[in-house]
C-alpha positions in Angstrom: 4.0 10.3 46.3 0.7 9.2 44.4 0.0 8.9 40.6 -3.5 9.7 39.2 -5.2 9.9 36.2 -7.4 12.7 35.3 -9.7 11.1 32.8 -11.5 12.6 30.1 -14.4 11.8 28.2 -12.6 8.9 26.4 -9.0 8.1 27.7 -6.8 9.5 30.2 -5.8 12.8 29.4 -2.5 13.5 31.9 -1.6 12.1 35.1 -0.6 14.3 38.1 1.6 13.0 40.6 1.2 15.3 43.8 4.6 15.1 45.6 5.2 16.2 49.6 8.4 17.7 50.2 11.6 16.3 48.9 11.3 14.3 45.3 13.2 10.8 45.5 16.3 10.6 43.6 15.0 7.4 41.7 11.6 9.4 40.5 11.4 9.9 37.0 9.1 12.4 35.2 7.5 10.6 32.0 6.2 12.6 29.2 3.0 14.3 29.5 3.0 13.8 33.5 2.3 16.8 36.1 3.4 17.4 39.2 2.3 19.1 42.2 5.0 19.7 44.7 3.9 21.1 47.9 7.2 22.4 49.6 8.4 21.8 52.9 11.3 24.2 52.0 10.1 27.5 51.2 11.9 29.5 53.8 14.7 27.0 54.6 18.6 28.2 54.8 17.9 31.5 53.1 15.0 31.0 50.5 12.9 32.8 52.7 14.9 36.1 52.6 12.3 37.9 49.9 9.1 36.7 48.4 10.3 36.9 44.9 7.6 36.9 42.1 8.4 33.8 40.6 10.2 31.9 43.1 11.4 28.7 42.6 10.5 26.2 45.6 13.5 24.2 46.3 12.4 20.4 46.0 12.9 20.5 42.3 16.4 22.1 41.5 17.7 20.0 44.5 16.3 16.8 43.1 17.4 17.8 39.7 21.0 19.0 41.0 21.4 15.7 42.8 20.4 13.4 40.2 21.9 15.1 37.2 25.1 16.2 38.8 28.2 15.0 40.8 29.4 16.7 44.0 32.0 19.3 42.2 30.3 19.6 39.3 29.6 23.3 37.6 25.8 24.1 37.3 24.3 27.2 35.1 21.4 28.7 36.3 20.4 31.5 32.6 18.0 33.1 35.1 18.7 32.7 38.3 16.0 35.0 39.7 16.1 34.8 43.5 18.8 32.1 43.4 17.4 29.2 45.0 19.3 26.9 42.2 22.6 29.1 43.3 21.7 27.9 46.9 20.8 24.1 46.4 23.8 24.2 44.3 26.0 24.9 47.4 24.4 22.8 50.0 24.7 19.8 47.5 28.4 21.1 47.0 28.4 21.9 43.8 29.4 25.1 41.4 27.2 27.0 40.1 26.9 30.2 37.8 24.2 32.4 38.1 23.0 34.6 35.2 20.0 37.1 35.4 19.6 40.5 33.2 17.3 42.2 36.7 20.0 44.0 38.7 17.4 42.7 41.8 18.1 39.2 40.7 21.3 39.7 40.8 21.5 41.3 44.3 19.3 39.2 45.7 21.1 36.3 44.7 24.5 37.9 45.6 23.1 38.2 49.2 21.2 34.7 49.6 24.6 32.7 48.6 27.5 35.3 50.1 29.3 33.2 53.0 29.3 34.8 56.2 31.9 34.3 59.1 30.4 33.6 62.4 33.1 35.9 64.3 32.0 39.1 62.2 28.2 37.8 62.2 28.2 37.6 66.0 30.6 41.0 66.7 27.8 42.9 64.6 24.7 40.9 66.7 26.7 42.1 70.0 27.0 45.6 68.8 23.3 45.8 67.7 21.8 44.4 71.0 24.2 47.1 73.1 23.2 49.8 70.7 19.6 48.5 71.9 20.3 48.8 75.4 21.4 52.2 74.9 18.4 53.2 73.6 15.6 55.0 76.0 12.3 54.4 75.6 9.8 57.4 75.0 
């Protein structure tokens, strides 16, 4: 992580801290600071499943569910967009409620954060690859 100061003509205007990856529980934003994370996570588990318009990048509702809740805990995501709070929410084992008023949203994060079992997951991958085989070329 590294702090610096953007200075203006007379003082220091706002400092930008420019963050790699995952934020440290202990790091605390103080007023008037920016940061720049630059993810490690964007297609990780399955944040990678659409390229919504205004995606969150997972580093910051992870570091904010982790350091603002306990494992149980019930989290509210008002617009929940592509889901990744919905997501972060259940690999820190939490709860979480998702809200959005785009039916996509919705979907989308019906789909990222819907449990799958491995039995049906790998009947279905087992029936795709023999329909493949089945298939002549031109």
């Amino acid at each position: 992580m590294r702090r610096s100061i953007k200075k203006g003509m007379q003082q220091p205007l706002l400092s930008t801290v420019t963050i790699q990856g995952d934020l440290d529980l202990h790091f605390d934003i103080r007023p008037g600071e920016r940061i720049l994370i630059i993810s490690n996570a964007q297609s990780y588990l399955t944040h990678g499943f659409h390229r919504y318009p205004t995606k969150f990048f997972p580093e910051l509702p992870r570091w904010a569910i982790q350091k603002y809740t306990k494992v149980g805990d019930w989290v509210l995501d008002p617009m929940a967009g592509s889901g990744t709070v919905n997501v972060e929410c259940i690999v820190s084992k939490r709860n979480s409620i998702a809200i959005d008023v785009d039916p996509f949203a919705r979907l989308l994060t019906r789909v990222k954060t819907t449990p799958l079992r491995e039995d049906v997951l790998a009947d279905t991958f087992n029936w795709l690859l023999a329909q493949l085989a089945n298939c002549v070329p031109p």
